[in-house]
C-alpha positions in Angstrom: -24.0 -33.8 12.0 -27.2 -33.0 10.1 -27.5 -34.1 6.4 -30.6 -34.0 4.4 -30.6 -36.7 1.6 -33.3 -34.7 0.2 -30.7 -31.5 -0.2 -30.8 -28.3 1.9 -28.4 -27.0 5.1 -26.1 -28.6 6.7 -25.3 -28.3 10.3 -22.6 -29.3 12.5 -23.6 -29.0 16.3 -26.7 -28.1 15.3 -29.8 -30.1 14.3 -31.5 -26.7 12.5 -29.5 -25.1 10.4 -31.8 -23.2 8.5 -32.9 -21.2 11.9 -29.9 -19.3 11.1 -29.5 -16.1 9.2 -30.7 -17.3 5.6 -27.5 -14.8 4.3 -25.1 -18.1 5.2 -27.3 -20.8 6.5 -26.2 -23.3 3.8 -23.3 -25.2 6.3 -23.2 -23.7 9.6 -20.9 -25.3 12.5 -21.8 -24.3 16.2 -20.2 -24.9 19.2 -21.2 -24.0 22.6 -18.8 -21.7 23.6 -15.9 -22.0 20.8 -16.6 -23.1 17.1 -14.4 -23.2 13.8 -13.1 -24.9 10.6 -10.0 -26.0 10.0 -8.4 -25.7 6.5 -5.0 -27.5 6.1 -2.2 -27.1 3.5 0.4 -30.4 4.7 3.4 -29.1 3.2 3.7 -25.9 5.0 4.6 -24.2 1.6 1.4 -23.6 -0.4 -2.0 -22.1 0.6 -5.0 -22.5 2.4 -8.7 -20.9 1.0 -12.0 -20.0 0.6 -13.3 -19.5 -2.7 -15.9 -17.5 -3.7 -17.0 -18.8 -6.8 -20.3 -18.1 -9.4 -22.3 -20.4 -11.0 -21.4 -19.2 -14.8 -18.2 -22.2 -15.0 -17.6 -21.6 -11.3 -15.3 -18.7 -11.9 -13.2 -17.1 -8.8 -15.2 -14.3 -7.8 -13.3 -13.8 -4.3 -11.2 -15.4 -1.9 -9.4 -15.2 1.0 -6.3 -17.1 1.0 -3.3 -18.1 4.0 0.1 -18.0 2.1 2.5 -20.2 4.3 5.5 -19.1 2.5 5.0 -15.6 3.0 3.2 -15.8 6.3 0.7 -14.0 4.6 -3.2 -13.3 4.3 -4.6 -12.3 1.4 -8.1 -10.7 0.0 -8.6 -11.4 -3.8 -11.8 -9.9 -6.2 -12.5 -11.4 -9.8 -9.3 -13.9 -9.2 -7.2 -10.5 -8.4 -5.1 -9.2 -4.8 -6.5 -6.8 -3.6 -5.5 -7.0 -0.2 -2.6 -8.5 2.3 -1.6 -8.5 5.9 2.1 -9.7 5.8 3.7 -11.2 8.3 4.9 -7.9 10.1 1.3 -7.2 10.4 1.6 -4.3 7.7 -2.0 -4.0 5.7 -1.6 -3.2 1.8 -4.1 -2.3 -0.2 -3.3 -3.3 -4.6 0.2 -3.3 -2.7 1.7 -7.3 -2.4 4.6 -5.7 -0.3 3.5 -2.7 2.1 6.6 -3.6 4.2 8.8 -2.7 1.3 6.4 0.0 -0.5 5.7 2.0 2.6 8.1 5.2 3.0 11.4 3.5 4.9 10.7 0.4 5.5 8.3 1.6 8.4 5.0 -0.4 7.3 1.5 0.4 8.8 -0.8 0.7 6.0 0.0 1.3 2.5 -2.2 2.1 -0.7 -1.6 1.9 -4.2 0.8 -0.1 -6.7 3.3 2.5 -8.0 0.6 3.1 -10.7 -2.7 5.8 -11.3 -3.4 8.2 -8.8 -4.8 6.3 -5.3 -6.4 8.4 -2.1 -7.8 7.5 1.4 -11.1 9.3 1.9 -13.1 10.0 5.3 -17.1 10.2 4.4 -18.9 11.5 7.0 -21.8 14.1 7.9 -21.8 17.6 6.9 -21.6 18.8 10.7 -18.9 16.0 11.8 -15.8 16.1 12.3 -12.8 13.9 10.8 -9.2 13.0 12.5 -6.3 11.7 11.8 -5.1 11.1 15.4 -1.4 10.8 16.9 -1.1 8.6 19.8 1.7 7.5 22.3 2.3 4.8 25.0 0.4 6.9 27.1 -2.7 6.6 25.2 -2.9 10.7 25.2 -3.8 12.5 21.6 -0.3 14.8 21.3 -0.9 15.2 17.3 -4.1 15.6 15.5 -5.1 17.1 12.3 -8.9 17.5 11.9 -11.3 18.9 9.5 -14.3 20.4 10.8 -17.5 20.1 8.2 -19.9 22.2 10.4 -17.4 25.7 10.3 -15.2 23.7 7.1 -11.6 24.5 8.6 -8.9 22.7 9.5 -6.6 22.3 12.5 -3.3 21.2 13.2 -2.2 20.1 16.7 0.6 19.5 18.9 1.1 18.3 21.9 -2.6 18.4 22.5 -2.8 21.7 21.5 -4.0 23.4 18.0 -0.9 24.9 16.9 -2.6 26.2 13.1 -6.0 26.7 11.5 -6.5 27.0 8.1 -10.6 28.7 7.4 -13.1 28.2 4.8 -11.9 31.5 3.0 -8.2 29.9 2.8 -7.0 32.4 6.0 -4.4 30.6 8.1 -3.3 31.6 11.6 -0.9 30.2 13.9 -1.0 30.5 17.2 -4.8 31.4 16.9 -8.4 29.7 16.4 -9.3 33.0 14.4 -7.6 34.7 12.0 -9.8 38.2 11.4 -10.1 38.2 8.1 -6.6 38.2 7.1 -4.7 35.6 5.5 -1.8 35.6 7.7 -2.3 36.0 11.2 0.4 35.1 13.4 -0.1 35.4 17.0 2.3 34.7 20.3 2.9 35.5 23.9 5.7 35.4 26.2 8.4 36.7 23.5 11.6 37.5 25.1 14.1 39.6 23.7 15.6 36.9 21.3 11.8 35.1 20.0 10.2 36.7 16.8 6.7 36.0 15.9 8.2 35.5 12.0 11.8 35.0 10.9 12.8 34.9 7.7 16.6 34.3 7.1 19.1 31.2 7.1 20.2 29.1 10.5 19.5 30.8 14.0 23.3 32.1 14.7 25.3 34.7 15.5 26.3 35.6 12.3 23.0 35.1 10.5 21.9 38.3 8.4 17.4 38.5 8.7 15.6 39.6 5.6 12.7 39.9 7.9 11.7 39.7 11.9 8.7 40.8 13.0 7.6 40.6 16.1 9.9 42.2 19.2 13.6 43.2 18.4 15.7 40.4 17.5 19.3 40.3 19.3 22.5 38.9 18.0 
């Protein structure tokens, strides 16, 4: 332990604390191969933290808090949530709850508070690309949906396969990676004698009467 009765850093396990970054060099604790700080709430029912304060009456600026009750971490800005991981592991952001807030019950990662419009935005290059990926126990990418800056489309997999593409004029094609031009294009192969590119009508039976099928002749 290092103390200066003249004021300055403090070190733990370290006799130079200012040799570290200047961005948080004020109390540093180092360890040779494992260092930490312990803070401790006895009663098991209250919370551990680290303030963030300001000078101006030492106001609560941030903090990151441990709820034992809840199991809970929480991020806090001007003395406000802003943040939690609950004890599920779920990640809320303005939401104290995202185990109960998310659609069923199903967790993962929830924005918003039930109030004001709220958005998740990916800012990246004008030539990149941006993916929200769909991944199984086998690590392998069966659904994707993707936007693609440099030709500004997007694409809709499955199964490791784009399934739909919607282009920068608003054209959409299925089956395709080009529509040519036109704002439908619906293309297939392999159509037997009961498959229809398009179907419009009610449930696939018997009995059902088509408004439309395109494609090769529909049998009932």
């Amino acid at each position: 332990l290092l103390l200066n009765a003249d004021g300055g850093n403090v070190g733990i396990g370290t006799s130079s604390p200012s040799s570290f970054s200047s961005l948080a060099n004020d109390f540093v604790v180092n360890g040779a191969t494992t260092a930490g700080i312990t803070i401790s709430e006895s009663t098991g029912a209250g919370s551990s933290n680290i303030l963030f304060a300001a000078t101006s009456g030492f106001a609560n600026r941030g903090n990151i808090s441990y709820d034992h009750t809840a199991s809970a971490m929480t991020f806090g800005i001007n003395a406000t949530e802003r943040m939690r991981i609950d004890s599920n592991g779920n990640v809320g952001i303005q939401s104290t709850d995202p185990t109960t807030n998310s659609v069923g019950g199903v967790g993962g990662l929830v924005i918003g508070n039930g109030t004001g419009n709220k958005g998740l935005t990916f800012f990246g290059s004008s030539t990149a690309q941006q993916n929200i990926a769909f991944t199984d126990t086998s690590n392998s990418q069966q659904g994707l949906i993707q936007y693609d800056h440099g030709g500004d489309y997007m694409r809709l997999f499955t199964a490791g396969t784009e399934r739909m593409r919607i282009d920068s004029s608003g054209n959409v094609g299925i089956g395709t990676s080009s529509t040519q031009g036109d704002r439908l294009s619906v293309v297939g192969s392999n159509l037997d004698n009961d498959d229809d590119l398009i179907t419009l009508g009610a449930a696939f039976t018997s009995s059902t009467e088509f408004l439309a099928s395109i494609g090769t002749h529909h049998t009932d």
